[in-house]
C-alpha positions in Angstrom: 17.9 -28.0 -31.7 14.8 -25.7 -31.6 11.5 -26.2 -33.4 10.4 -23.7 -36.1 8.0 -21.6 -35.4 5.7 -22.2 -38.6 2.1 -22.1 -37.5 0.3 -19.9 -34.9 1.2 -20.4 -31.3 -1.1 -19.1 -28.3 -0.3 -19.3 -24.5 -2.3 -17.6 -21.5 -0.5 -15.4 -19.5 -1.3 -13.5 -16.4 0.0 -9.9 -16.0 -1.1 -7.9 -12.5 -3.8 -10.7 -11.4 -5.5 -10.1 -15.8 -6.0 -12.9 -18.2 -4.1 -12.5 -21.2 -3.6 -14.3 -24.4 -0.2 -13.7 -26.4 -0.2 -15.1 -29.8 3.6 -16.1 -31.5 3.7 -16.5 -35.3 5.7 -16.8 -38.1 5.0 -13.0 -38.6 5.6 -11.6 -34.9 3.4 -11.4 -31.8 0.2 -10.2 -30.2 -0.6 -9.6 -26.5 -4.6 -9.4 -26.1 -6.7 -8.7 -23.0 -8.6 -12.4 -22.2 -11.8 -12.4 -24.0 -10.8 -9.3 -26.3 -9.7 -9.1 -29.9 -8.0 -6.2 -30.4 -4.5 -6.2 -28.8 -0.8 -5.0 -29.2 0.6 -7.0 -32.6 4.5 -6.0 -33.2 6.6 -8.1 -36.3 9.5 -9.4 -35.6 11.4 -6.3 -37.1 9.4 -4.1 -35.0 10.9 -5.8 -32.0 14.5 -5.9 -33.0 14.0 -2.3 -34.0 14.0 -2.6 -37.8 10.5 -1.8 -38.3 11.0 1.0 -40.2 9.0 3.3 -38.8 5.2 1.8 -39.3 3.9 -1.4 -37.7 0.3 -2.5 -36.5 1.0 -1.7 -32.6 1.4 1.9 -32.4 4.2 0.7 -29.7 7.1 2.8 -28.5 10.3 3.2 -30.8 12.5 0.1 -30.8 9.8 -2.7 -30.1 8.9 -2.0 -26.2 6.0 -3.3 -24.8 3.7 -0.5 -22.8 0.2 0.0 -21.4 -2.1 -0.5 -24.0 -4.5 2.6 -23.3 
């Protein structure tokens, strides 16, 4: 059985030899630079392409992660 994701949960990840920080919540996720606030934050919706059209990322249609920048 899996564990609920009910509080905020933060891993470092490495991408191309960068530092970053991704951020799972109850709410969706956030990939930000190391040592940055200001990152790429997608709901859960916005990934499984429910979103509705707005979202706090500015990603591409249907979730997809891409270069931030």
């Amino acid at each position: 059985m899996a564990t609920k994701l009910n509080k905020q949960l933060k891993r470092e990840i490495e991408v191309d030899g960068k530092p970053y920080m991704i951020t799972l919540s109850p709410e969706g996720v956030k990939l930000t630079e190391k040592g940055k606030r200001l990152g790429r934050e997608h709901t859960w919706k916005d990934l499984l392409g429910n979103g509705g059209g707005g979202g706090g990322g500015g990603g591409a249609p249907g979730g997809a992660f891409g270069p931030a920048g």
